[in-house]
N, C-alpha and C positions, 0 to 999 in steps of 0.2 A: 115279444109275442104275448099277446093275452088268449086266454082260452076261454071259450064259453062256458058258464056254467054246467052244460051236462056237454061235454066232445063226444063227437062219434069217430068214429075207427080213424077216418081221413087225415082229421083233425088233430088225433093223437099221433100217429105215424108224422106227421109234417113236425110235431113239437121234439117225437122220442130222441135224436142228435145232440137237441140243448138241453134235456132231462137228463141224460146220460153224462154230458159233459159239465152239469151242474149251474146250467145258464140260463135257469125260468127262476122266475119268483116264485116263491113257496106256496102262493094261492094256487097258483099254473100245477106244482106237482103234487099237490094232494088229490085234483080234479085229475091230474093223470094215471095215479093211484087208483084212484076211488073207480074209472073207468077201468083199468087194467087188470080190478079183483075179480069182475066177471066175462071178461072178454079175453077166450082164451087164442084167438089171432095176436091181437095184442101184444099179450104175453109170449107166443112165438116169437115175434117180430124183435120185441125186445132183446130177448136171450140172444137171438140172431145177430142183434148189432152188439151187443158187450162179444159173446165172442168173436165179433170180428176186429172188435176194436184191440182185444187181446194178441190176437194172432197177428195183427199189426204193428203195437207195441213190443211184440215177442222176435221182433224180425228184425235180421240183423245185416246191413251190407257190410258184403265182402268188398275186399277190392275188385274192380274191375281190372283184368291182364288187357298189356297194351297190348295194340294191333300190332298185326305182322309186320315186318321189316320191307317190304313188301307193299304192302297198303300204305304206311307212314311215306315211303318215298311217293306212291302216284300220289297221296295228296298233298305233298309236300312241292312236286312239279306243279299241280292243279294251283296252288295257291300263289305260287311265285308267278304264273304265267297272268294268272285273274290281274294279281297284281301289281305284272309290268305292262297291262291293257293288251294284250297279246290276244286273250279269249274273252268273248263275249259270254256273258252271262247266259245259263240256258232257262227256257221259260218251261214252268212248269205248266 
């Protein structure tokens, strides 16, 4: 992505992903800079996406608990049945 010489708002929010994730060329982030010193949307937008990219970095999966004993058996019927051409596929 190149950036125009002067970007407006559009222009910048389309680029801020690869600013953040350090994936413009350095002509690209100093014209994002130089827009972002007076454009306090901008500047919202931005804080916006580092903390969310934080809060997504910071997140941790747990394990998922298996299904009930219960559930494993009907799909465990469902799948052998599919499987010996017993039941037909249902349409969605």
């Amino acid at each position: 992505m190149t950036l125009d010489a002067k970007p407006g708002c559009r222009e910048v929010f389309a680029a801020l992903s690869a600013f953040v994730d350090g994936a413009l060329p350095d002509s690209d982030c100093r014209r994002l800079e130089e827009h972002m010193q007076g454009c306090k949307p901008c500047l919202a937008y931005i804080e916006s996406l580092k903390t969310t990219i934080r809060a997504c970095g910071a997140y941790q999966v747990r394990g998922i608990p298996p299904p009930p004993p219960a559930v494993r058996e009907a799909l465990r019927r469902r799948l052998a049945s599919i499987y010996a051409g017993g039941t037909k596929r249902r349409k969605r």
